[in-house]
Backbone as CSV, one residue per row, in Angstrom:
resi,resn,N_x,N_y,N_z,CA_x,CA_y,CA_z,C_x,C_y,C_z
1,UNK,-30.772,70.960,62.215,-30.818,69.540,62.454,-31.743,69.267,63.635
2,UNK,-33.037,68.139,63.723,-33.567,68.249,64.103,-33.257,67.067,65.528
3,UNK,-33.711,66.413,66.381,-33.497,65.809,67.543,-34.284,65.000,67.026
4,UNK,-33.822,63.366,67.525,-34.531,62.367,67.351,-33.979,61.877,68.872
5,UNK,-35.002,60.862,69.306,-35.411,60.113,70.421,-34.690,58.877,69.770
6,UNK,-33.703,58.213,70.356,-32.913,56.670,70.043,-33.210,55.913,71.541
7,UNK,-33.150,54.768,71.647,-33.490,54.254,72.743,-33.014,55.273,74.521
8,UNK,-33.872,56.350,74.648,-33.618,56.939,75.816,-33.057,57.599,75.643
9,UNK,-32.136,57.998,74.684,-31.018,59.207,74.662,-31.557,59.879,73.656
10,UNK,-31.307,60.916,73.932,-31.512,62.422,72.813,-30.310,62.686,71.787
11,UNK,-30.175,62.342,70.415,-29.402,61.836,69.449,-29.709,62.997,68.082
12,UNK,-28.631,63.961,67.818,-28.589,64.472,66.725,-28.646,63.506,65.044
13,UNK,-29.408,64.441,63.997,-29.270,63.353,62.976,-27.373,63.160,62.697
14,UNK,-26.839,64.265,63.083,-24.953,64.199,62.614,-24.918,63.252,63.684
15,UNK,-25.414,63.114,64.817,-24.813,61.607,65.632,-24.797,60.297,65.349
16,UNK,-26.568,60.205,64.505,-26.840,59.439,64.109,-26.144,58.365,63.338
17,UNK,-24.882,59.336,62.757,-24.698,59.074,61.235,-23.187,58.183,61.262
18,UNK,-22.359,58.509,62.874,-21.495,57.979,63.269,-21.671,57.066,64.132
19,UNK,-20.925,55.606,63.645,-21.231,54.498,65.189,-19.536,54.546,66.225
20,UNK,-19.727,54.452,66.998,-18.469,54.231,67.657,-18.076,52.836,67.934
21,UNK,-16.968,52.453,67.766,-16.157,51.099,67.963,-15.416,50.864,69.080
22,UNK,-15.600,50.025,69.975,-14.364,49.913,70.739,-12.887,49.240,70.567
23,UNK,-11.914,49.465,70.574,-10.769,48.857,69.264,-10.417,47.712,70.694
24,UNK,-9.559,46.788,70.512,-9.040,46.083,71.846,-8.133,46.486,72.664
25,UNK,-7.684,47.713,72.496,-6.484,48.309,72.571,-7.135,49.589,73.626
26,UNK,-8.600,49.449,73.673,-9.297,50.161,73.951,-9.371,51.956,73.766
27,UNK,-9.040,52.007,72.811,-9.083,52.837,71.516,-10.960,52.926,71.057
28,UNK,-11.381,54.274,70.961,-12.670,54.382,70.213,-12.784,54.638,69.232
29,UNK,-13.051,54.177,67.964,-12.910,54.298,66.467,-14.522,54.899,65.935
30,UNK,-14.452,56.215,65.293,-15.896,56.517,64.730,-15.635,55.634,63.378
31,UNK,-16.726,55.709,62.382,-17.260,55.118,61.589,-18.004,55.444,60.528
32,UNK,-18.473,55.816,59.880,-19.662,56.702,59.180,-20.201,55.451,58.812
33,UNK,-22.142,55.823,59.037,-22.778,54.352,58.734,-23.148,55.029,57.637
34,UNK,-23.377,54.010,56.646,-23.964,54.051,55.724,-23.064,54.344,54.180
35,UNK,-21.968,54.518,54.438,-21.216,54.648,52.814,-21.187,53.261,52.357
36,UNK,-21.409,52.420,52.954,-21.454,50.997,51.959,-22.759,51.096,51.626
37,UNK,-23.435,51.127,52.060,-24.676,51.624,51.351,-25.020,52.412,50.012
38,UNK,-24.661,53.338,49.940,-24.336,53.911,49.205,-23.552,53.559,47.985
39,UNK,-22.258,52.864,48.124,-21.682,52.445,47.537,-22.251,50.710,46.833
40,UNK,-23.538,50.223,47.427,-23.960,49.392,46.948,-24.744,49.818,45.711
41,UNK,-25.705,50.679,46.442,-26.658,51.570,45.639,-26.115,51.838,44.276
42,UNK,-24.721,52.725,44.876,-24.390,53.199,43.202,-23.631,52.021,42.697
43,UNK,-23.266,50.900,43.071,-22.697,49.632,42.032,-24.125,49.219,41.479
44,UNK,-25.327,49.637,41.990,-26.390,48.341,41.249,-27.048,49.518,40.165
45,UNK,-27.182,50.751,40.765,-27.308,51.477,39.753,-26.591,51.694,38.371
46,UNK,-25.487,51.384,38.439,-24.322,51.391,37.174,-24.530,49.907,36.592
47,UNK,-24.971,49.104,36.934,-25.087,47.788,36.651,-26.335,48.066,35.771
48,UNK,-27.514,48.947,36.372,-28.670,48.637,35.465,-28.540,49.849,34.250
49,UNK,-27.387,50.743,34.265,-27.327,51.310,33.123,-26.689,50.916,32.270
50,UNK,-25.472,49.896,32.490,-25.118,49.409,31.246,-26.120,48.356,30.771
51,UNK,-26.774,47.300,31.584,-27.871,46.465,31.450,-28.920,47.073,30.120
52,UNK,-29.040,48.379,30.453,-30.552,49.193,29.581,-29.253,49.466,28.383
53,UNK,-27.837,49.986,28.856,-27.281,50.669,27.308,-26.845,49.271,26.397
54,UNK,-26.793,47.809,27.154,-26.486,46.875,26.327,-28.239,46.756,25.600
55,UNK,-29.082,46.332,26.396,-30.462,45.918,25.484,-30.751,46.718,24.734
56,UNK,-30.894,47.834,24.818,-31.511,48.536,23.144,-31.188,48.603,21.854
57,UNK,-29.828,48.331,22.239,-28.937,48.058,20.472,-29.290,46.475,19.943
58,UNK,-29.123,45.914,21.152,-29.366,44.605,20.543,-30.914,44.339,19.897
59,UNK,-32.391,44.801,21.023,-33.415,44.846,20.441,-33.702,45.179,19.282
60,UNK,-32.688,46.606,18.892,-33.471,47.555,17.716,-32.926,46.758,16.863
61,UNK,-31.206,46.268,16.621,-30.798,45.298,15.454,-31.443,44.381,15.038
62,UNK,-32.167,43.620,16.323,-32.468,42.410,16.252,-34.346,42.762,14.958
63,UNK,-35.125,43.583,15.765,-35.986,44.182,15.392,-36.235,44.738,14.058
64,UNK,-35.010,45.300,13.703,-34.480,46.124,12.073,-34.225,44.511,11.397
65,UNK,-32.940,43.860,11.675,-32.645,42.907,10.553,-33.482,40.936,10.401
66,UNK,-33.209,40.900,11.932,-34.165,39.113,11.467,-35.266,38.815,10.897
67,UNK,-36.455,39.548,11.255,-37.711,39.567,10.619,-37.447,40.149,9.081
68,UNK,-36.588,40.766,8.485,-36.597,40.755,6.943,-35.900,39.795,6.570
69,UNK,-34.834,39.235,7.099,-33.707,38.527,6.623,-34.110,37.140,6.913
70,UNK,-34.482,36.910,8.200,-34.840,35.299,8.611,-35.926,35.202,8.914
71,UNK,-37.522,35.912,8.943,-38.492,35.728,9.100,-39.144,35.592,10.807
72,UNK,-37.936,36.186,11.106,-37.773,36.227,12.865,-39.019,36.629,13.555
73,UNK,-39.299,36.004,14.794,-40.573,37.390,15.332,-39.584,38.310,15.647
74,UNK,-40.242,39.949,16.146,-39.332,41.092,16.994,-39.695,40.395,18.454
75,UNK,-38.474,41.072,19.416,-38.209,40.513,20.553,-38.621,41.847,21.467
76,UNK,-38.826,41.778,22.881,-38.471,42.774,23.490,-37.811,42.968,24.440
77,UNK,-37.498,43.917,25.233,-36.508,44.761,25.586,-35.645,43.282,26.876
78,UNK,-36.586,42.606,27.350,-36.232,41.508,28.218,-35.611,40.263,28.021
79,UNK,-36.365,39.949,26.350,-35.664,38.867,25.492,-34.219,39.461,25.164
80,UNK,-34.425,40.821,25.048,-32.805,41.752,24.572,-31.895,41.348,25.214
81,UNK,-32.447,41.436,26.620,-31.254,41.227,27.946,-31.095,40.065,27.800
82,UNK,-32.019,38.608,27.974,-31.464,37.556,27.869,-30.889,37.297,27.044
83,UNK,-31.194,37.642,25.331,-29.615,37.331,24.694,-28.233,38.102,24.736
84,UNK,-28.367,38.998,25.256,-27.153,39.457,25.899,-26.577,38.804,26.946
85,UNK,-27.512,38.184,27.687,-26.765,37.307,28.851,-26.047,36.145,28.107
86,UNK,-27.257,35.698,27.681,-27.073,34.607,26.762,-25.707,34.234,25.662
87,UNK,-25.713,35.112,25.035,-24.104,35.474,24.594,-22.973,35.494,25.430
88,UNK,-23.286,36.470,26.388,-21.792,36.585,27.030,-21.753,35.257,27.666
89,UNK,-22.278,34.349,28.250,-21.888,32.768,28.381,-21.541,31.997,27.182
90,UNK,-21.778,32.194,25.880,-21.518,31.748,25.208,-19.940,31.892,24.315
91,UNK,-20.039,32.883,24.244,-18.710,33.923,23.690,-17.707,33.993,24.195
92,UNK,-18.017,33.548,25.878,-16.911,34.203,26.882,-15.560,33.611,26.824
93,UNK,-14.536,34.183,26.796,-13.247,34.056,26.649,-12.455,33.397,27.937
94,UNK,-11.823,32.399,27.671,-11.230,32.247,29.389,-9.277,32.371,28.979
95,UNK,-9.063,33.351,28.918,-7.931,33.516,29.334,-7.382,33.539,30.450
């Protein structure tokens, strides 16, 4: 682990990685920075894989059946998503 320079003090990257809190009780609480981070990261990442696993079924259906059946243009992968959005406002259930 290498040494980094933080304002004047000489700071390990494992120091880095903890902030300290002062509690009111005056109690010092560590912290680990950055797991919400992380945990954002991987919510938006899981967001854009169901995003890609909802559009392709819908494109390729859409692609395979309207243009023989209704004379449709084919759509792509973006029009996919918007009628997927598009639906689930439409469809949506309010129980």
């Amino acid at each position: 682990m290498g040494k980094k320079y933080y304002s004047g003090k000489v700071k390990t990257e494992q120091q880095m990685l903890y902030k300290t809190f002062k509690m009111k009780n005056g109690n010092e609480v560590l912290t680990q920075i950055g797991t919400n981070v992380t945990a954002w990261i991987a919510a938006i990442a899981f967001i854009a894989v169901v995003c890609i696993l909802m559009m392709f079924p819908v494109m390729w259906l859409w692609n395979w059946l309207m243009p023989m059946i209704f004379g449709l243009c084919r759509i792509n992968i973006w029009q996919a998503l918007g009628l997927n959005l598009l639906s689930s406002i439409f469809f949506k259930s309010n129980k």
